[in-house]
N, C-alpha and C positions, 0 to 999 in steps of 0.2 A: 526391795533389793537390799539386802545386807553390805556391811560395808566394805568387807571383802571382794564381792564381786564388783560393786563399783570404782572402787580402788583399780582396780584389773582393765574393769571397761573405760575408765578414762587416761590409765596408761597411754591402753592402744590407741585412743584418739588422739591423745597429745602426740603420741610419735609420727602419725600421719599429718598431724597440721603443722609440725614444722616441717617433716619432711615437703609438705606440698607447698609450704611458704618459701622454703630453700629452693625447689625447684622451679618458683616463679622469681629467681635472681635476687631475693630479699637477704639479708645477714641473720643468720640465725647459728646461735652458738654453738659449737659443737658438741657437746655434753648435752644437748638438749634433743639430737637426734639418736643418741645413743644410751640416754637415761634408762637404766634399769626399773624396775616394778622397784625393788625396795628402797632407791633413790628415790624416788617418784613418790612413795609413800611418805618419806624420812624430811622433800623439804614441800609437799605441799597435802600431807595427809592431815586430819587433824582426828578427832575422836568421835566423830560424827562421821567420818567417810575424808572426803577432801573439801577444800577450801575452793571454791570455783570462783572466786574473786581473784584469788593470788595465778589465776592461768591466764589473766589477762595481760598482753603483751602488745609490744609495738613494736616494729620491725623495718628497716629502712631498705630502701634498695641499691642495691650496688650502684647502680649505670644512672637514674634518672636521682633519685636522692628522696625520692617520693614514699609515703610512710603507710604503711599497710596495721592496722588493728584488728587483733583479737580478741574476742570477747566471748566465755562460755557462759549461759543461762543459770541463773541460779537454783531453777527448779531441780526436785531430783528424782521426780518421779515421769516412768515413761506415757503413760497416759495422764499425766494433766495436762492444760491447755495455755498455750502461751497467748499472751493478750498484747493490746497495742502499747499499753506502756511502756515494757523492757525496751522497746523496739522504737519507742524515740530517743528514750534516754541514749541508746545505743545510736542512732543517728544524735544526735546533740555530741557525745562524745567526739564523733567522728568529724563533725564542725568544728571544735574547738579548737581541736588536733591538726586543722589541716589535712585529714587523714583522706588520699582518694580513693583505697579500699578499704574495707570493713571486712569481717568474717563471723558470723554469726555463730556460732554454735548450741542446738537448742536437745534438749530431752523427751521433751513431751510434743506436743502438734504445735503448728502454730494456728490461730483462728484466721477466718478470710481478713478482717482489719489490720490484723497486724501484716498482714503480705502485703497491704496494700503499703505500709509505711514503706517499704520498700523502693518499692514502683514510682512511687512521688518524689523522693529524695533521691531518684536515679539521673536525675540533670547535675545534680551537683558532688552526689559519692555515688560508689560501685557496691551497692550493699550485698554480699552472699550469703546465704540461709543455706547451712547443713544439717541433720540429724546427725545425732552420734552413732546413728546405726549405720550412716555411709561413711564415716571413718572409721570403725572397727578397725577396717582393713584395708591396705594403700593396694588399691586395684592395679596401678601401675608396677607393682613388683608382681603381679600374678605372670605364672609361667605362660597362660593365654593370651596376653594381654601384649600386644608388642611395642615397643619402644615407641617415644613420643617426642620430637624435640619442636619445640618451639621458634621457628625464624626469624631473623631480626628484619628489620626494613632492605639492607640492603640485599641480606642470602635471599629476599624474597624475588627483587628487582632481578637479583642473579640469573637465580632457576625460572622465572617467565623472560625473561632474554635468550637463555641457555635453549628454555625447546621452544621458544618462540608463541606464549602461550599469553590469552589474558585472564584476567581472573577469574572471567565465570566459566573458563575450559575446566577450571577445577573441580574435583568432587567438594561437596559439601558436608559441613558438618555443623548438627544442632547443638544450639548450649546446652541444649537437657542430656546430650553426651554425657557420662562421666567424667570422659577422659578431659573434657573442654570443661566442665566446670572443676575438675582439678587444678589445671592449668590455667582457669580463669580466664580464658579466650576471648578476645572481642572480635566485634565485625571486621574482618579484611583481613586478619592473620591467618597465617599457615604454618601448617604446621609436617614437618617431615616425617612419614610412618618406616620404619625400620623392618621387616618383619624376616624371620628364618623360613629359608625354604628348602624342602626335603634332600633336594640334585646341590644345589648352590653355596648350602651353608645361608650366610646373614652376609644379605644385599650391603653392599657399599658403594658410594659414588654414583646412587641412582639403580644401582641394581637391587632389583628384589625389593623394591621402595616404594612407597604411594605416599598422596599430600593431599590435604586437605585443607581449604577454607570456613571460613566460619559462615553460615548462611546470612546473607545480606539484611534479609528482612526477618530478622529475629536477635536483633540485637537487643532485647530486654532481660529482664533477672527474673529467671522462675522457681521454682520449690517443687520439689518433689509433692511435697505434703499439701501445697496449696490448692484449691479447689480452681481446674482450667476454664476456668467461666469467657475467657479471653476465646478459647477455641473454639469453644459451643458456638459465641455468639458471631465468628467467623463465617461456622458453615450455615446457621440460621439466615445470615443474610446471603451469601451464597445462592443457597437454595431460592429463598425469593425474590433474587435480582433475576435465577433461571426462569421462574415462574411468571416472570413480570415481561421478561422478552417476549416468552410465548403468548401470554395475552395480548398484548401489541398487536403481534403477529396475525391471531384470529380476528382483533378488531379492525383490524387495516382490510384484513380478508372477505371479513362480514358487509364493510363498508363498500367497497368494491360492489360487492353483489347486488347491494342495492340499488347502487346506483347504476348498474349496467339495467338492471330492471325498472328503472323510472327513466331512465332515456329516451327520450323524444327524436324519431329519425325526423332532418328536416325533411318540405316538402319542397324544394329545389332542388332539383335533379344538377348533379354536378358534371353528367355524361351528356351536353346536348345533343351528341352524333349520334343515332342508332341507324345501326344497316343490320339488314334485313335479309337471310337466307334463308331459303327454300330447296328441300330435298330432291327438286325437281331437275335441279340446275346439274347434282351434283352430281361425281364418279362416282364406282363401288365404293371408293376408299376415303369417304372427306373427312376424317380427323387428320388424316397425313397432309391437307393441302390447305395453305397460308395464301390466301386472300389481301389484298391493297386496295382500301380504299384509296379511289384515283381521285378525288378531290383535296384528300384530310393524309395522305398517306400514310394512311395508319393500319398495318399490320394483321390480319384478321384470323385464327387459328377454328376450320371450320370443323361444327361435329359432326356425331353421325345422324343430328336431329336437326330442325328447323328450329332457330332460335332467332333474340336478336343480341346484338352486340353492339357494347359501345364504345366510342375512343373521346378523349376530352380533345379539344380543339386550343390548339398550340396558342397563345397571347404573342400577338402579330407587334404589339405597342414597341417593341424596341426596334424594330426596323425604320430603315429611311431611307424615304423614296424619293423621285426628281424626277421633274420635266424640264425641256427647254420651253423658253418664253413666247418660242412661234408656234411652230404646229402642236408641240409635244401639250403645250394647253389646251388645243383646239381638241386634239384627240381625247383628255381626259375629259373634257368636257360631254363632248359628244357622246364617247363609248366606256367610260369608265376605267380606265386603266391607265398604269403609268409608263412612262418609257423607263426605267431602271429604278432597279434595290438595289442596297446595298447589304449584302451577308460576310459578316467579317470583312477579311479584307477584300474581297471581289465585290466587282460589279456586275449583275447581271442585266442585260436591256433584254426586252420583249422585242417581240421581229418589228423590223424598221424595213420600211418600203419605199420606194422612188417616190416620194410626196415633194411637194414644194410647200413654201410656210401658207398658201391659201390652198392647201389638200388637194394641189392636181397634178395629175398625171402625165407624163409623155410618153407620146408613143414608139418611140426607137428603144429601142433596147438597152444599147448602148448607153444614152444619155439618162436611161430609165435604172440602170447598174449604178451609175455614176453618184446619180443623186442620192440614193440610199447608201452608200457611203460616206457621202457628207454627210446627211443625216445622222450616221452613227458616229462620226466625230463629233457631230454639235451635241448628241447625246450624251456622249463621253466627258465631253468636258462641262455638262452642265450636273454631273453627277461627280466630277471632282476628279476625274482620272486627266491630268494636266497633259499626260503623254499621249491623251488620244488612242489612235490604233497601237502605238507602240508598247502600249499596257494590254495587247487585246490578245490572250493566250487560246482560247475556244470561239468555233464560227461554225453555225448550223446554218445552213441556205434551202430555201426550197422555191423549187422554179415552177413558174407554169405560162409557155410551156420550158421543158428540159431537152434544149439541142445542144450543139458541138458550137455557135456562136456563145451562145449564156453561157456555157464553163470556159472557155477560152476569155472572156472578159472577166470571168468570175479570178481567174490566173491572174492579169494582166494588173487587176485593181490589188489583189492582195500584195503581188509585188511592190506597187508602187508604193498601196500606206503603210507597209511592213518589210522594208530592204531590209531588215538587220535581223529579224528573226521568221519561223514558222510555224504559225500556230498550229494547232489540233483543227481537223478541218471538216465538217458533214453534209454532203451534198445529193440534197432530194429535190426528186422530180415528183409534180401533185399535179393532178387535175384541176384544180382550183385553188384558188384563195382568197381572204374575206371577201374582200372588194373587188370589185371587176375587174377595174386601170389596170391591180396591181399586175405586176409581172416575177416580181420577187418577194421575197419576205427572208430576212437576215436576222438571227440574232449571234448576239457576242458574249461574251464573260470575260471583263478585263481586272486584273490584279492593281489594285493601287497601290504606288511606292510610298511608303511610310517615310 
């Protein structure tokens, strides 16, 4: 490049880096955005081209007081290669100085090492790396390009109060933007887009306007020029944390299968109850008719084949049962059964008969009603129901035999141990019952008061 054209080419760069130092709120002297080509030539041209040492500057900021450095490359050719050295000395400078941004301006490429000084020294300064080929020209004065302002902490509080907005409702914006690395954008700014519209003219007060954020998770300094080895090895692992679920996946899958294939059915049948149907028994129609077993009450749905069927047999262990001390033992002894369960809050007694505490009978009716009444009281209350008949809400009776004397006392008693209320009442006439004496057989179901 002769020295003319270089002269020309770093003009235009110089007037873009102040212009972009001015618009990031730094002091930059007037005559320095307005320097002409033959100013330009006249105080920093030398007989070689220019002096790229005398473009080094430092620049303060208006508002925080904070010092921003410039610094162009000494190289002067556009393909040679910038190495790590310029590029500490350039962080070292920026140490000395206090300085929290830097601005690199470079000619030729920069190598991956030297990118990397960047990236390391990014805890302690804001290093940017531009080509002189991205300041030729201030992209923010193109007539495409629409207005860009920058918000302060509070305009930002404003406009997310104002439409009630948080900051990731915002559009995003990458630092490898132009416009953001003009402006030098960090994480969490916004920034106000301006733009002219066909009907409207140029939006004001939110008209015709859009904003943007700087993307959260990209707040580092990148280079055009620099080799994105950062992104590669993004989606590299990406990709193999997707491949890694899916194997998981098949081996969890695989595992299963195995072991559903080495499973051992045990040999204890967990269904002791099987009943037994036969086609012989049945209507046209036995899938429509549900079957009880009457010992196990258990529900039975018949087909249209002879099968068997099984029901598990309910765990009895939480009930509690009760005898009285006189006959009610004799009876359990004898015949296996108790005179009363207790299910939740009821009590239920099994039928109680005219017995006396040595199992005998009388033969009057009357006195033979009488006693199985007692009976049920001494029941009652050896089962915990304190109130006796006054706890007794359900009464099945079955006579044998069944006349107009046995319901007329069956009346006469219920009064007597139940004045204050009426229970539910069932009254069967049987040909017989267990035992010969009896004459009656009564059961009850009384509610205990908690």
């Amino acid at each position: 490049m002769d020295n003319q054209a270089q002269i020309t080419r770093l003009h235009r760069v110089w007037l873009t880096v102040n212009q972009m130092v001015l618009d990031r709120g730094y002091v930059v002297a007037e005559n320095e955005t307005t320097i002409t080509r033959e100013e330009f030539q006249n105080t920093y041209g030398t007989a070689s081209g220019v002096d790229r040492t005398a473009l080094r500057q430092f620049f303060r900021h208006k508002e925080s007081n904070s010092q921003l450095y410039v610094e162009f490359s000494t190289n002067t050719e556009t393909g040679e290669t910038i190495g790590i050295k310029p590029l500490r000395a350039f962080a070292a400078t920026l140490a000395e100085h206090q300085c929290a941004v830097g601005i690199y301006v470079y000619a030729g490429k920069l190598s991956p090492s030297a990118s990397k000084v960047a990236l390391a020294v990014a805890a302690q300064h804001s290093i940017e790396l531009f080509p002189e080929s991205d300041l030729i020209v201030n992209i923010t004065q193109h007539e495409l390009v629409p207005k860009h302002e920058v918000l302060s902490k509070e305009e930002k509080l404003e406009l997310l109060e104002k439409y009630r907005l948080k900051e990731t409702q915002l559009p995003r914006i990458l630092p490898v933007d132009p416009v953001a690395r003009y402006y030098g954008l960090k994480r969490g700014q916004v920034v106000k887009i301006t733009r002219r519209s066909p009907t409207k003219g140029v939006g004001g007060d939110g008209e015709n306007c859009g904003g943007g954020m700087l993307h959260a998770g990209e707040d580092r300094l990148k280079s055009t020029e620099a080799p994105r080895l950062g992104e590669l090895f993004l989606f590299v692992k990406r990709v193999f944390w997707v491949w890694f679920v899916f194997f998981c996946i098949w081996l969890w899958s695989l595992r299963n299968i195995h072991s559903l294939a080495r499973r051992e059915v045990s040999a204890i049948d967990p269904w002791p109850c099987r009943i037994h149907v036969t086609m012989s028994n049945l209507p046209s129609q036995p899938s429509r008719i549900v079957s009880t077993n009457p010992s196990l009450s258990c529900p039975v749905l018949l087909p249209d084949s002879a099968q068997t069927y099984r029901c598990p047999i309910a765990n009895m262990s939480h009930l509690s049962y009760f005898n009285d001390p006189a006959a009610g033992k004799h009876l359990r002894e004898a015949y296996n059964f108790s005179q009363s369960v207790r299910v939740g809050p009821n009590i239920h007694l099994s039928g109680q008969g005219g017995w006396n505490e040595k199992l005998e009978f009388s033969s009057d009716l009357s006195e033979h009603l009488e006693q199985a009444y007692l009976n049920i009281e001494t029941a009652l209350r050896a089962a915990g129901v304190e109130r006796g008949w006054e706890g007794v809400w359900s009464v099945r009776s079955y006579h044998c035999p069944m006349n107009e004397e046995a319901f007329d006392k069956m009346v006469e008693l219920n009064k007597k141990y139940m004045p204050n209320h009426a229970p539910i009442w069932t009254c069967v006439g049987v040909a017989a019952l267990a035992l010969p004496p009896m004459m009656v057989e009564i059961e009850v179901v009384a509610h205990i008061q908690e």
